[in-house]
N, C-alpha and C positions, 0 to 999 in steps of 0.2 A: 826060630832061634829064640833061646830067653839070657836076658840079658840085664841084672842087675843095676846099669848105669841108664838103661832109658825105660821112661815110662810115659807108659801112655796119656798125654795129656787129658783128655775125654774122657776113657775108661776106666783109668789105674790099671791096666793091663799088662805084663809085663811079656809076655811074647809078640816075636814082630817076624814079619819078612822083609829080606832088602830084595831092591831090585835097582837098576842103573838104567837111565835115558840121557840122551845128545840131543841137545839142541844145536841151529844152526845163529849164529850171532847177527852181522850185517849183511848187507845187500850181496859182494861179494861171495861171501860163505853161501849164502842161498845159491848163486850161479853153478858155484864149484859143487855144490854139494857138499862142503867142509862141515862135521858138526863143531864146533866150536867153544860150547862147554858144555859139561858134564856134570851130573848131578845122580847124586845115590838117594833111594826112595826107601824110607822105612814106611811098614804100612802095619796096623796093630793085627795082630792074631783074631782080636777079637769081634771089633768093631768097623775095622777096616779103616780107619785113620790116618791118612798121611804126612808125612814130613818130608819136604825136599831140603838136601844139602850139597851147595855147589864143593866138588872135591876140581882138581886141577886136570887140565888134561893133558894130555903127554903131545909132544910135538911128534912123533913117532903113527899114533895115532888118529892122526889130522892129516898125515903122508898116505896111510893107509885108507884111509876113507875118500880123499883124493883118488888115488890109482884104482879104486874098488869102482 
C-alpha cells in the first residue's frame, strides 16, 4: 500500500503493509480465551519497520471469539 500520510520513520519510505493482531487483556480474558484488544500493524515496504496502533474492538467480536 502507498500512502501519502505515513512515512516511514527509519527509512523515509512511503510504502507499507498493514496487518491486525488481538491480544488477550486480564487474567479472565486469558481463561476465556477473549482477545481483548486490538491493534492494526503498519510494517514499512522497505525496511520492515513497525508500528502498532490500538483501533477499538467490537463487542461482537469478543462474543465470537468466546463461542470459537
Amino acid at each position: 500500500m502507498k500512502n501519502r500520510k505515513w512515512l516511514c520513520p527509519k527509512c523515509e519510505h512511503l510504502e507499507f503493509n498493514v496487518g491486525e493482531i488481538r491480544v488477550a487483556g486480564g487474567f479472565w480474558s486469558k481463561i476465556f480465551d477473549i482477545q481483548a484488544s486490538r491493534y492494526s500493524a503498519l510494517t514499512c515496504g522497505r525496511c520492515s519497520y513497525t508500528e502498532f496502533y490500538k483501533t477499538k474492538s467490537s463487542a461482537l467480536g469478543s462474543v465470537f471469539d468466546f463461542m470459537t
